[in-house]
Gaussian input, Z-matrix of N, CA and C with variables (Angstrom, degrees):
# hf/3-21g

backbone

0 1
 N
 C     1     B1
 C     2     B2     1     A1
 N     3     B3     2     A2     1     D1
 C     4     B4     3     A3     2     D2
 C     5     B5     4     A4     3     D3
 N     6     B6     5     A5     4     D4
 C     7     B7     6     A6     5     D5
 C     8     B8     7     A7     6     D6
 N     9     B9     8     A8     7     D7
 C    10    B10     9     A9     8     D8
 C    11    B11    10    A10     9     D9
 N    12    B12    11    A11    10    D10
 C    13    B13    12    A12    11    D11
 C    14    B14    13    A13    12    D12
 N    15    B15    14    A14    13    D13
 C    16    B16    15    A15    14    D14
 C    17    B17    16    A16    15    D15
 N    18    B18    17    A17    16    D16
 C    19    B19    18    A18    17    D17
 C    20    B20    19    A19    18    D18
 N    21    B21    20    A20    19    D19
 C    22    B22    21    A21    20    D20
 C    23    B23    22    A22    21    D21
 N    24    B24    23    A23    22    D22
 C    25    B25    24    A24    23    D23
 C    26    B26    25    A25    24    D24
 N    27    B27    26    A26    25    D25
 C    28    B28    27    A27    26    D26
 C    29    B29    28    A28    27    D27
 N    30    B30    29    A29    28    D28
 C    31    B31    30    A30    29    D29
 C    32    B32    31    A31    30    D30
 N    33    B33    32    A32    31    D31
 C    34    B34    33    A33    32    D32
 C    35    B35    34    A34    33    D33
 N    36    B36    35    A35    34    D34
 C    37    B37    36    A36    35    D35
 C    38    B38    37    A37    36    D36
 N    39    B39    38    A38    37    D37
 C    40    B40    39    A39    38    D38
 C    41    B41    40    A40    39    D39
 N    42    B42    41    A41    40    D40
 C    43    B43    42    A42    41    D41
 C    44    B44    43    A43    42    D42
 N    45    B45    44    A44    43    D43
 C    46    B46    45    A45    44    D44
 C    47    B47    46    A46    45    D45
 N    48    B48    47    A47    46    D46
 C    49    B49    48    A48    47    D47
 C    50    B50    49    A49    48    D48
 N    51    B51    50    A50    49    D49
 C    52    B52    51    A51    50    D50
 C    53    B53    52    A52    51    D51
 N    54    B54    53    A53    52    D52
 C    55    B55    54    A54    53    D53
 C    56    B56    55    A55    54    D54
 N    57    B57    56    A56    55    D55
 C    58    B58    57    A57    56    D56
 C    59    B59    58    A58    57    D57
 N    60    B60    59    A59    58    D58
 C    61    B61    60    A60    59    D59
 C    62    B62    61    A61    60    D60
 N    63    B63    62    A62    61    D61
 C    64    B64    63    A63    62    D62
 C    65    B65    64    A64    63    D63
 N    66    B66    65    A65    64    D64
 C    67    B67    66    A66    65    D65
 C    68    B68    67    A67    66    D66
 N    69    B69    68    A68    67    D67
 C    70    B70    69    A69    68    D68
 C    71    B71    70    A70    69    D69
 N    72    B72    71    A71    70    D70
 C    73    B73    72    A72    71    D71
 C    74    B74    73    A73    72    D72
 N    75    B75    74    A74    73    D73
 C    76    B76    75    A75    74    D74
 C    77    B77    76    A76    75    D75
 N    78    B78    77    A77    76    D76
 C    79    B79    78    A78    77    D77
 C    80    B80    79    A79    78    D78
 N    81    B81    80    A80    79    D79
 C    82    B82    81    A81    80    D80
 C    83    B83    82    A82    81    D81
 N    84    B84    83    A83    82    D82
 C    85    B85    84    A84    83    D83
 C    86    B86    85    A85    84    D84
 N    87    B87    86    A86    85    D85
 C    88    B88    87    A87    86    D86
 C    89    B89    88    A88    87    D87
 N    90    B90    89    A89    88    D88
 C    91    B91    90    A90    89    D89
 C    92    B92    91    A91    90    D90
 N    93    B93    92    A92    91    D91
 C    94    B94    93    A93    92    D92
 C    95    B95    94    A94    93    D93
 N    96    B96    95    A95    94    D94
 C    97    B97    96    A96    95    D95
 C    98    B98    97    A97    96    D96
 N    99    B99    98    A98    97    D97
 C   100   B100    99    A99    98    D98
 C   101   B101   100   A100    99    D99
 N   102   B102   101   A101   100   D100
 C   103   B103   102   A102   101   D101
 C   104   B104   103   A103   102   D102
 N   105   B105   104   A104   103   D103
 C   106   B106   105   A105   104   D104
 C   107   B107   106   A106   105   D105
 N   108   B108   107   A107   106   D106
 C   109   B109   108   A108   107   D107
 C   110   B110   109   A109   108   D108
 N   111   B111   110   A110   109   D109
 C   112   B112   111   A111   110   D110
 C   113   B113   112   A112   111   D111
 N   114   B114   113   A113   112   D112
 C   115   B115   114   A114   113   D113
 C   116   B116   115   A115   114   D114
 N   117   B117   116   A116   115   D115
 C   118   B118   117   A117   116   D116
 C   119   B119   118   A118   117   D117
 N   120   B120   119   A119   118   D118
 C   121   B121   120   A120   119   D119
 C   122   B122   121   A121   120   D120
 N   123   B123   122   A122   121   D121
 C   124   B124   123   A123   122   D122
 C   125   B125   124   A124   123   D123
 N   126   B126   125   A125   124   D124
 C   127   B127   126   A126   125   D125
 C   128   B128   127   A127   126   D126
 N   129   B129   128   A128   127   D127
 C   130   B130   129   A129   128   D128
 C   131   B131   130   A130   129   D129
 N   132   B132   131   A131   130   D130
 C   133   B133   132   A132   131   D131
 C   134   B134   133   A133   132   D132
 N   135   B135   134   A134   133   D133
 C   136   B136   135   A135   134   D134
 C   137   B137   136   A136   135   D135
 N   138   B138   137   A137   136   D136
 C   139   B139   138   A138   137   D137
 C   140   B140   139   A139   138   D138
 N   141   B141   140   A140   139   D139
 C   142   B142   141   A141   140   D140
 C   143   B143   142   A142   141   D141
 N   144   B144   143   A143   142   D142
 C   145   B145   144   A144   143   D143
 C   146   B146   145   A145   144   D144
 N   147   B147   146   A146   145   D145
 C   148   B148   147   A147   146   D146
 C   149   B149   148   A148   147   D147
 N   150   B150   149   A149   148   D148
 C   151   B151   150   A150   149   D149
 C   152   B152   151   A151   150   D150
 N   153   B153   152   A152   151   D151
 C   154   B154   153   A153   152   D152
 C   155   B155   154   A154   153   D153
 N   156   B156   155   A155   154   D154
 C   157   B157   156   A156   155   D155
 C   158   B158   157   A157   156   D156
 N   159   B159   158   A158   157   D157
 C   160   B160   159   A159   158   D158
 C   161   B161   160   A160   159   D159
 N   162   B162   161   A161   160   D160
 C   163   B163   162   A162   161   D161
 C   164   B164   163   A163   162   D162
 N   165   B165   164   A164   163   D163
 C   166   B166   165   A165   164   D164
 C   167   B167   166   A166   165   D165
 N   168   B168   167   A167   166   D166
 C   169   B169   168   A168   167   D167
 C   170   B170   169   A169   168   D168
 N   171   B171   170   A170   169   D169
 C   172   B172   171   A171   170   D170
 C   173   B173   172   A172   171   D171
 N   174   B174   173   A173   172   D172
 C   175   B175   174   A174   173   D173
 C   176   B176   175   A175   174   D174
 N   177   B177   176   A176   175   D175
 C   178   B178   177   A177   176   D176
 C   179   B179   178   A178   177   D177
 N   180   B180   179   A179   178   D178
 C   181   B181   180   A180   179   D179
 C   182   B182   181   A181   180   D180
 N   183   B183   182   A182   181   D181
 C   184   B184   183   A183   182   D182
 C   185   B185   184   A184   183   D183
 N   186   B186   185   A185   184   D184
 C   187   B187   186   A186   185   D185
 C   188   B188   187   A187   186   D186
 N   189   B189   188   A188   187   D187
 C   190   B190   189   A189   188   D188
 C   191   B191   190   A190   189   D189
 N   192   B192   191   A191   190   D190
 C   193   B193   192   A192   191   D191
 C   194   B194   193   A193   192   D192
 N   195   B195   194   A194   193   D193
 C   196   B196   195   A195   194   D194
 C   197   B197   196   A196   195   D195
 N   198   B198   197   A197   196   D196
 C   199   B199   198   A198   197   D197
 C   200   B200   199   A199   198   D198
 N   201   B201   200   A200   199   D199
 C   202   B202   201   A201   200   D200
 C   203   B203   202   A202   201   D201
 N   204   B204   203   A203   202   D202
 C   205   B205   204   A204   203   D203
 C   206   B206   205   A205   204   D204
 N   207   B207   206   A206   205   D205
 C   208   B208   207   A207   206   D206
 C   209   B209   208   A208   207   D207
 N   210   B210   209   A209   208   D208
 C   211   B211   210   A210   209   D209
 C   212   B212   211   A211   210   D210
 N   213   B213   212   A212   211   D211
 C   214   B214   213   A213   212   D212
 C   215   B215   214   A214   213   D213
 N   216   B216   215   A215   214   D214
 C   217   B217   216   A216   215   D215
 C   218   B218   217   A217   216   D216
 N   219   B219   218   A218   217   D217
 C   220   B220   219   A219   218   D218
 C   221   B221   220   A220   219   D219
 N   222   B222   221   A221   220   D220
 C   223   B223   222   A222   221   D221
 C   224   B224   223   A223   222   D222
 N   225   B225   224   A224   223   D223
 C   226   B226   225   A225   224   D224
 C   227   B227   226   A226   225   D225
 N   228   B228   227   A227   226   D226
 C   229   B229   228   A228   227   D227
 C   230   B230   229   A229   228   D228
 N   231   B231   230   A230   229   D229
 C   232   B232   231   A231   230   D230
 C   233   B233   232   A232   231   D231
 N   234   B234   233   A233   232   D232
 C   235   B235   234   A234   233   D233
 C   236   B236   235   A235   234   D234
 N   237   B237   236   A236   235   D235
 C   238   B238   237   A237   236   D236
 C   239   B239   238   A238   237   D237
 N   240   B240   239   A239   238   D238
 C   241   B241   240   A240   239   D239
 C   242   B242   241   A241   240   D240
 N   243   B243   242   A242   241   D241
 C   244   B244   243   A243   242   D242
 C   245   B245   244   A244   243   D243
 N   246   B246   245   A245   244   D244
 C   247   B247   246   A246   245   D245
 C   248   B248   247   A247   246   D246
 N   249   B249   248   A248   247   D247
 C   250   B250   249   A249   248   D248
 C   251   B251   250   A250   249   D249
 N   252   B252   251   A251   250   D250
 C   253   B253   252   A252   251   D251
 C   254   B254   253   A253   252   D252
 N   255   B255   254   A254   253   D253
 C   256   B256   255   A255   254   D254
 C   257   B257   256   A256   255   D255
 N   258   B258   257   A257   256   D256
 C   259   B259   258   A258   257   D257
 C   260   B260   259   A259   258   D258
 N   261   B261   260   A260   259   D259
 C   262   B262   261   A261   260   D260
 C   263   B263   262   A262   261   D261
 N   264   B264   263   A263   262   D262
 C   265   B265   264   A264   263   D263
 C   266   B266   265   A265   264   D264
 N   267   B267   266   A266   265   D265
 C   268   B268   267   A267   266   D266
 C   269   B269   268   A268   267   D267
 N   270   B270   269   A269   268   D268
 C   271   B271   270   A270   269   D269
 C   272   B272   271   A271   270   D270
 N   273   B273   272   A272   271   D271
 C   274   B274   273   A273   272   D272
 C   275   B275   274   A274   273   D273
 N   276   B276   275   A275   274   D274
 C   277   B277   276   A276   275   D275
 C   278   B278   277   A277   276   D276
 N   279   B279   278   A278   277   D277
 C   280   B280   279   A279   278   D278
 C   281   B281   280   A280   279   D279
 N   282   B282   281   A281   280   D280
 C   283   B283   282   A282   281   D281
 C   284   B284   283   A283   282   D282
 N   285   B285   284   A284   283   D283
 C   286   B286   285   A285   284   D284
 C   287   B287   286   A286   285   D285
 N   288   B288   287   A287   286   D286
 C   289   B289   288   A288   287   D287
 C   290   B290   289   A289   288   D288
 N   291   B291   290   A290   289   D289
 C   292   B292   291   A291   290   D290
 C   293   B293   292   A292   291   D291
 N   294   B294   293   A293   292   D292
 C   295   B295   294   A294   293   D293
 C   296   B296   295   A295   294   D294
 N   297   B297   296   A296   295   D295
 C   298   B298   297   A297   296   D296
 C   299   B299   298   A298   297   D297
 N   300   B300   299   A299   298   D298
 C   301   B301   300   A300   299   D299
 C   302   B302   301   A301   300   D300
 N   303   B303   302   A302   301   D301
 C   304   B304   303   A303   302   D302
 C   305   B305   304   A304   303   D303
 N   306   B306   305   A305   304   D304
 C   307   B307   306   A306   305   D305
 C   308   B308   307   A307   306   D306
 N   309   B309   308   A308   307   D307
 C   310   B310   309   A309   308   D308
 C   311   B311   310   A310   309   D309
 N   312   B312   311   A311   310   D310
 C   313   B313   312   A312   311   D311
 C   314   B314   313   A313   312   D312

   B1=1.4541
   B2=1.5212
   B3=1.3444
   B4=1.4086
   B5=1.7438
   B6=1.5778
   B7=1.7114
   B8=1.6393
   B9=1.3968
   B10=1.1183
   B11=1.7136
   B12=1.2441
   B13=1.4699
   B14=1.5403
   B15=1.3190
   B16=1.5264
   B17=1.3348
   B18=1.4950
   B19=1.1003
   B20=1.7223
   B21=1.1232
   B22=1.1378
   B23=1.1803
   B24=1.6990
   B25=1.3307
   B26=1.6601
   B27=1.2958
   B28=1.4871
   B29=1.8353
   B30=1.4447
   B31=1.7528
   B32=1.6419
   B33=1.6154
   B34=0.9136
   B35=1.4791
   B36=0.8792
   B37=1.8798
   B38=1.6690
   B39=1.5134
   B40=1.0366
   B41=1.7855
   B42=0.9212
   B43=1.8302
   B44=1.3212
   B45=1.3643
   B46=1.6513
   B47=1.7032
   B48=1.5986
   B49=1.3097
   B50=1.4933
   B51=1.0388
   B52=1.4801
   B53=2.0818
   B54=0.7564
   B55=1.5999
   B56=1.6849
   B57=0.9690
   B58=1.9388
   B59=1.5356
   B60=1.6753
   B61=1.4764
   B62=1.3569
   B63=1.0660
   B64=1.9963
   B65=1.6824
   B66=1.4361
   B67=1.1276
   B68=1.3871
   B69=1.5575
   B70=1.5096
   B71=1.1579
   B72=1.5824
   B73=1.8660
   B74=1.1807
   B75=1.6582
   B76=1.6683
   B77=2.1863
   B78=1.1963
   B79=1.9834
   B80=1.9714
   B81=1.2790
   B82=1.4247
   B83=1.4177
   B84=1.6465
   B85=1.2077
   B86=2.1238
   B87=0.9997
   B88=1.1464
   B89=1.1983
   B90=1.8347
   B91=1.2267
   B92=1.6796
   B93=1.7684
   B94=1.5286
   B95=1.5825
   B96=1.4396
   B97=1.2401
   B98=1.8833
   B99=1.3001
   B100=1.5596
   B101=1.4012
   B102=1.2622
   B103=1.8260
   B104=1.4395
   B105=1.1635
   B106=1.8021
   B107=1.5567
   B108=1.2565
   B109=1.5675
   B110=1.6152
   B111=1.3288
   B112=1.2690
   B113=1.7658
   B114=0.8488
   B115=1.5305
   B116=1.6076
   B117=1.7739
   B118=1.0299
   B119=1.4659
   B120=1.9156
   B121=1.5033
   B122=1.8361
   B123=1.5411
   B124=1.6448
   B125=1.3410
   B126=0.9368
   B127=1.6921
   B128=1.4557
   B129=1.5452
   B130=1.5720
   B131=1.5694
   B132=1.2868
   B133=1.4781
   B134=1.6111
   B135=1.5011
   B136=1.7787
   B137=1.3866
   B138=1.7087
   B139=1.7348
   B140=1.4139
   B141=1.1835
   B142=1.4334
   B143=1.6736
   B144=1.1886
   B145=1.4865
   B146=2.0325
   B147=1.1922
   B148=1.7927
   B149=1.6089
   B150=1.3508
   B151=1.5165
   B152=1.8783
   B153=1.3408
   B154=0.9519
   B155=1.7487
   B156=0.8892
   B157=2.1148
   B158=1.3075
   B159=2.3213
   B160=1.0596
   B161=1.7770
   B162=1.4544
   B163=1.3913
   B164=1.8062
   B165=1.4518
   B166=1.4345
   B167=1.8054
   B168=1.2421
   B169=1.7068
   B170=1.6988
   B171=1.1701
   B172=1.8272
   B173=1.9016
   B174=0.9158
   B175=1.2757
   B176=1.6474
   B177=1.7588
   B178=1.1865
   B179=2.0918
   B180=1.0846
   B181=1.3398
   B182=1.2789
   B183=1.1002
   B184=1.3171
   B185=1.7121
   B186=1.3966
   B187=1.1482
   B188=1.8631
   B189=1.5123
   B190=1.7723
   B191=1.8825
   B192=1.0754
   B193=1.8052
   B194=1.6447
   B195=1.4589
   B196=1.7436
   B197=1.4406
   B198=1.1644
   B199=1.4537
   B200=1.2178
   B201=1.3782
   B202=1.7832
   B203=1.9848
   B204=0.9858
   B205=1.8715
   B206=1.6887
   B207=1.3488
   B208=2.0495
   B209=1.4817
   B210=0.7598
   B211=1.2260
   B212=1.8106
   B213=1.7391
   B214=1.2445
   B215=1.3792
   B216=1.2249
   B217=1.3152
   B218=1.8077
   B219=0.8995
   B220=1.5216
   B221=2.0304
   B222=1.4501
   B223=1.4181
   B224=1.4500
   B225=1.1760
   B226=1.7198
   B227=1.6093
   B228=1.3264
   B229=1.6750
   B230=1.4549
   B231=1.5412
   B232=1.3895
   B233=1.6605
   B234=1.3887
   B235=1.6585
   B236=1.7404
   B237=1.3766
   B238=1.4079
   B239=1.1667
   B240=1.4605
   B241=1.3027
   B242=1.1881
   B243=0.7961
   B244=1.6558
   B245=1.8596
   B246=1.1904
   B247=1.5140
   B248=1.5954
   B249=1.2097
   B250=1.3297
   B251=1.6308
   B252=1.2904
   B253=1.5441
   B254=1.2257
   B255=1.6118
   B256=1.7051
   B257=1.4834
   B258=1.0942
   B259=1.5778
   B260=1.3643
   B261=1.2507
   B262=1.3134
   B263=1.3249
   B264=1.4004
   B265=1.7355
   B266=1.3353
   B267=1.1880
   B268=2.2887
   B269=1.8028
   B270=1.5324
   B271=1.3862
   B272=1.9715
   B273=0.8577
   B274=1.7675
   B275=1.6189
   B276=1.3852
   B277=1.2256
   B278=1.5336
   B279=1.3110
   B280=1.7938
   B281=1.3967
   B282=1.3378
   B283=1.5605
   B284=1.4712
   B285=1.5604
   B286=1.4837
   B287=1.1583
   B288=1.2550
   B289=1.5336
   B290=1.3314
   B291=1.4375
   B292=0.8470
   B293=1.6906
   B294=1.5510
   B295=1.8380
   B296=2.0156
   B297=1.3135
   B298=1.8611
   B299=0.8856
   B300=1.8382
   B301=1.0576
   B302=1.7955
   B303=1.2277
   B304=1.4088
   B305=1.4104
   B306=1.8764
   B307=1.6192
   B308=0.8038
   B309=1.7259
   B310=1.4109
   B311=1.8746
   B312=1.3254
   B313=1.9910
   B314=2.0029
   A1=107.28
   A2=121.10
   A3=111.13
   A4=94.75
   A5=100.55
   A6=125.41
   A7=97.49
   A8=119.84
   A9=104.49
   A10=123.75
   A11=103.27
   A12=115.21
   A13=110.42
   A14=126.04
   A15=105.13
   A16=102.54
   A17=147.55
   A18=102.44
   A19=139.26
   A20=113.68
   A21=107.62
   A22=134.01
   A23=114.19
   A24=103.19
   A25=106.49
   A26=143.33
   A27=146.14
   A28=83.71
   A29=104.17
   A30=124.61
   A31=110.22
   A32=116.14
   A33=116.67
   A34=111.86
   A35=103.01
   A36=111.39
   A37=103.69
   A38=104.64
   A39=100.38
   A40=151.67
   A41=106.22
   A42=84.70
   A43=110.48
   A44=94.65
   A45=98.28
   A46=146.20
   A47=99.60
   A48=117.92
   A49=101.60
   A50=106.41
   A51=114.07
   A52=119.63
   A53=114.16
   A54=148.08
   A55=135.56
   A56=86.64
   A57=77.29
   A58=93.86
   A59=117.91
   A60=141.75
   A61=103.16
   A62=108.45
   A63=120.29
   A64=86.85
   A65=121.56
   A66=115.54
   A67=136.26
   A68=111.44
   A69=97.95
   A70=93.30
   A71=124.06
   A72=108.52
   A73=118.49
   A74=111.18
   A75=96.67
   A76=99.82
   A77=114.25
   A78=125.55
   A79=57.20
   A80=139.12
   A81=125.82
   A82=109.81
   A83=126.71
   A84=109.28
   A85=88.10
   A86=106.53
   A87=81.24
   A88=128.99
   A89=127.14
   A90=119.46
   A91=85.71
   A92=115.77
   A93=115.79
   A94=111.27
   A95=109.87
   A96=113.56
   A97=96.46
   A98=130.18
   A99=123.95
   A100=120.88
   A101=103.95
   A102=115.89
   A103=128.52
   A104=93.73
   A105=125.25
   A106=119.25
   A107=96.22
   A108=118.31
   A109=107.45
   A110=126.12
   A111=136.33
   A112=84.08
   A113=148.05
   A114=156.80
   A115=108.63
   A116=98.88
   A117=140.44
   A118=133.26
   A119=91.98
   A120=120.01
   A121=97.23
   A122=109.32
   A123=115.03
   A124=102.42
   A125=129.72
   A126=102.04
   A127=93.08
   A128=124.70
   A129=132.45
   A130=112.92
   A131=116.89
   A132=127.58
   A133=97.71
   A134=85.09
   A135=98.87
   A136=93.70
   A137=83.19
   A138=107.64
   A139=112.35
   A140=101.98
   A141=118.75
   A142=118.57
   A143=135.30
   A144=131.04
   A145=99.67
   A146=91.30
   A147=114.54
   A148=80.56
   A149=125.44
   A150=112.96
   A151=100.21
   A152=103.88
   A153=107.79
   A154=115.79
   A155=94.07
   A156=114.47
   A157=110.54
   A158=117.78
   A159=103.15
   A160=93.59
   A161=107.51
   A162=116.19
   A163=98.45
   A164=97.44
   A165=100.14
   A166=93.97
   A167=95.26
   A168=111.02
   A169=97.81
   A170=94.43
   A171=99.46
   A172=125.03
   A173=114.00
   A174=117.43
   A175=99.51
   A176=117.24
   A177=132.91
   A178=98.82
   A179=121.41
   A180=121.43
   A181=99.01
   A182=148.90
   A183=122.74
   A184=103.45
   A185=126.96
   A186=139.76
   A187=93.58
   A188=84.52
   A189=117.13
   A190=121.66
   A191=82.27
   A192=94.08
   A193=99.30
   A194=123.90
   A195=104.87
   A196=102.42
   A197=142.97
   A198=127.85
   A199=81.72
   A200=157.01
   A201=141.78
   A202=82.91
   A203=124.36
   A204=108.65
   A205=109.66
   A206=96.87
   A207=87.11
   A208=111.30
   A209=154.36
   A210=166.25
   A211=120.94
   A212=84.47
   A213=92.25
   A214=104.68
   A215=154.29
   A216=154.29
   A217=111.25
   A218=108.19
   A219=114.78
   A220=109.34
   A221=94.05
   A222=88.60
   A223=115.32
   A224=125.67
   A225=145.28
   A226=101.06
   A227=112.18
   A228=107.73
   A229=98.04
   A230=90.73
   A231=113.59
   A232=116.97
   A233=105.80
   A234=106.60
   A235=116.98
   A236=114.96
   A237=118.40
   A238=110.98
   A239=126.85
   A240=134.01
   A241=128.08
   A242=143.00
   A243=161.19
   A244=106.14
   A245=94.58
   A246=109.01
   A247=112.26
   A248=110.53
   A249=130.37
   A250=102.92
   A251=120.99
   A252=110.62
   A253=124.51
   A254=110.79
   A255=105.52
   A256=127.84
   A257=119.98
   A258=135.28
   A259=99.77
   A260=138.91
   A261=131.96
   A262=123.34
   A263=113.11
   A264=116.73
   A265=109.58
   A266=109.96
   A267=114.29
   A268=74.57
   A269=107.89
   A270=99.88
   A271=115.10
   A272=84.71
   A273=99.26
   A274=95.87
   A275=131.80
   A276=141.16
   A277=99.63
   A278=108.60
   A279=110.26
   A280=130.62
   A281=105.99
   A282=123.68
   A283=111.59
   A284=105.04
   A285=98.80
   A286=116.18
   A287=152.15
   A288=137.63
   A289=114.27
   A290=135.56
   A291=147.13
   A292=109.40
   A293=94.16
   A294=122.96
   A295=94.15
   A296=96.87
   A297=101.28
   A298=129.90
   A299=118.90
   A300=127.64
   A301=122.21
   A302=106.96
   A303=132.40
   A304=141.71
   A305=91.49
   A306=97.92
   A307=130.07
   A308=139.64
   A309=145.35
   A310=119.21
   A311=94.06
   A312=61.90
   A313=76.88
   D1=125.20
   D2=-176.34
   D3=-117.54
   D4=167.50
   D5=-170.57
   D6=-26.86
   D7=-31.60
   D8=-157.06
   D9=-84.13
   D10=-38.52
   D11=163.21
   D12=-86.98
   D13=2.46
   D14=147.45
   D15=-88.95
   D16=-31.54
   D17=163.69
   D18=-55.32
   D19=-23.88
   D20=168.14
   D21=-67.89
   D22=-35.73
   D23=170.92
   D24=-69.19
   D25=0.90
   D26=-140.92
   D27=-96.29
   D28=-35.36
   D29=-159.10
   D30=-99.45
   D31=-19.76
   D32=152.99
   D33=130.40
   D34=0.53
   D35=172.83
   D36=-77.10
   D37=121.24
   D38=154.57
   D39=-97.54
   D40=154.68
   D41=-156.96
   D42=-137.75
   D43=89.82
   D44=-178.81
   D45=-80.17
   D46=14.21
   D47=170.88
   D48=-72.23
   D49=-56.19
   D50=-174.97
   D51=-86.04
   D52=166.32
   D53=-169.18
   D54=-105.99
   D55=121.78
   D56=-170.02
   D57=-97.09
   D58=162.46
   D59=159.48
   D60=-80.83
   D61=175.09
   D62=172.89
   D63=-63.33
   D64=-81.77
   D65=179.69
   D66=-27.15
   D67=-37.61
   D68=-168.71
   D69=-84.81
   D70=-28.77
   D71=-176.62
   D72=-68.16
   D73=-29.68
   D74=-175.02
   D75=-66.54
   D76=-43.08
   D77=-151.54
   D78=-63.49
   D79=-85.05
   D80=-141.64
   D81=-43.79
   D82=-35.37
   D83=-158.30
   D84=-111.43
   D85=-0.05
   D86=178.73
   D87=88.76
   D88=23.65
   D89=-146.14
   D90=-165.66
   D91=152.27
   D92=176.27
   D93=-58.59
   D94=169.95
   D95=-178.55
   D96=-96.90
   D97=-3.87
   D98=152.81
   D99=-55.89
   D100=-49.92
   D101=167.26
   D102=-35.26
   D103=-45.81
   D104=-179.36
   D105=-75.88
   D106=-52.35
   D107=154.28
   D108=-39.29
   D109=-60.88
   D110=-140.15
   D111=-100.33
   D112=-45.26
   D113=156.24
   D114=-8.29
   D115=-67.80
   D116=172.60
   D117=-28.89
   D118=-61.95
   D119=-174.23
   D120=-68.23
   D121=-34.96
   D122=-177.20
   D123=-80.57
   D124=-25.21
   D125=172.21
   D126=105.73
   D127=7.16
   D128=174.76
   D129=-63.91
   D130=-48.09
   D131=166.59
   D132=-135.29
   D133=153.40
   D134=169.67
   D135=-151.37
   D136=128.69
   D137=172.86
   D138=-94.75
   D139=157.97
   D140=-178.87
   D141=-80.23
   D142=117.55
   D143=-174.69
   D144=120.46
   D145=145.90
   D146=-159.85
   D147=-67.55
   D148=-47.21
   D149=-136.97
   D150=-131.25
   D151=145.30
   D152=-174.61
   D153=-46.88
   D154=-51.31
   D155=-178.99
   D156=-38.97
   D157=-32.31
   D158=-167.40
   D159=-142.72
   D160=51.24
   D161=175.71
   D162=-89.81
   D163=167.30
   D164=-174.22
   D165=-171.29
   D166=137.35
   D167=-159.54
   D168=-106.38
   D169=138.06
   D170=161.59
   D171=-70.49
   D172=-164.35
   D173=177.96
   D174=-80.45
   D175=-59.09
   D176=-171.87
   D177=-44.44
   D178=-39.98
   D179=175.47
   D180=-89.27
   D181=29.36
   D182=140.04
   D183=-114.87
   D184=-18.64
   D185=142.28
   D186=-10.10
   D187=-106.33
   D188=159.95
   D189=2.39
   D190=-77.14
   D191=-179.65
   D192=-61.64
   D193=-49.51
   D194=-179.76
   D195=-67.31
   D196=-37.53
   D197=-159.54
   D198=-73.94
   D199=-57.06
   D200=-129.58
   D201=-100.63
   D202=-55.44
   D203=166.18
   D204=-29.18
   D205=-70.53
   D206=177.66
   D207=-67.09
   D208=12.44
   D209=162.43
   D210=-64.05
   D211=-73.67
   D212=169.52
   D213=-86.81
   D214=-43.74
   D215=-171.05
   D216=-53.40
   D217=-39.94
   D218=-172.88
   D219=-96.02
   D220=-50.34
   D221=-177.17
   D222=-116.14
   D223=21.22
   D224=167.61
   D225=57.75
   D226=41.17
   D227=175.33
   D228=-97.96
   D229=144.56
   D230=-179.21
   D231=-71.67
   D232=-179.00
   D233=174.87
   D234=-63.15
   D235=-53.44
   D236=159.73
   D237=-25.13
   D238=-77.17
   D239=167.38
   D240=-55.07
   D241=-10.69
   D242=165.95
   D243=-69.39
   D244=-73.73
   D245=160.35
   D246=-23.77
   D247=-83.40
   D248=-170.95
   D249=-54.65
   D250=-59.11
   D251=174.90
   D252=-47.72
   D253=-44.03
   D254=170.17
   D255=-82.13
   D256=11.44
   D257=158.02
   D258=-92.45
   D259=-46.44
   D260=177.24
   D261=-66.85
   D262=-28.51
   D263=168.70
   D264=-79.59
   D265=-17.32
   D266=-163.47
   D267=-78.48
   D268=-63.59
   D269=-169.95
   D270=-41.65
   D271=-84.81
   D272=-177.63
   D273=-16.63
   D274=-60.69
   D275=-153.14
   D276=-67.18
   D277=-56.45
   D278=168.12
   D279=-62.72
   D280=-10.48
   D281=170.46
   D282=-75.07
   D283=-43.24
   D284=177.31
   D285=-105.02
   D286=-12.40
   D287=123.34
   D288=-17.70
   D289=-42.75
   D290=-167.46
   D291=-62.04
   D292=-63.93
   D293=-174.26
   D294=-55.63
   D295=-42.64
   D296=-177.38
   D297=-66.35
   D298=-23.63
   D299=172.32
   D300=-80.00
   D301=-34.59
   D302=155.05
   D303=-51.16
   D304=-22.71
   D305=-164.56
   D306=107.83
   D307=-45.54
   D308=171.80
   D309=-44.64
   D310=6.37
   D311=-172.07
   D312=-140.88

């Protein structure tokens, strides 16, 4: 991935052919690479690769990591809670895809 399509994902395109480093996700979202780490340890995102040195994040985790930044940034919820809200929106979101596919909405 070169400067150029991280800027884009930086702006909001997501791009799921390609892969972020620890680095490019934290410079994309703007946030330490301890944070990310700690994301991580909860089961908030999970990267692909055994070892930290050669993990590499999807689009959906960088999705991920900005919603749990506004999360805690706006409404001071913790990782526990962080967790739980974005399982609760993945849910909700598949609930109504769900209702759309069916007819209900």
């Amino acid at each position: 991935m070169n400067s150029h399509d991280l800027s884009l994902v930086h702006t909001g395109t997501v791009i799921e052919e390609d892969s972020l480093t620890l680095g490019q996700l934290c410079r994309a979202c703007g946030v330490h690479a301890d944070w990310v780490i700690s994301l991580v340890e909860e089961s908030i995102i999970e990267p692909q690769g055994e070892n930290i040195r050669v993990w590499r994040f999807s689009g959906e985790n960088l999705v991920r990591v900005r919603a749990a930044l506004r999360l805690q940034r706006d409404l001071g919820v913790n990782l526990a809670g962080i967790a739980l809200a974005l399982d609760l929106m993945k849910e909700l979101e598949y609930l109504r895809s769900q209702m759309k596919i069916s007819g209900h909405i």
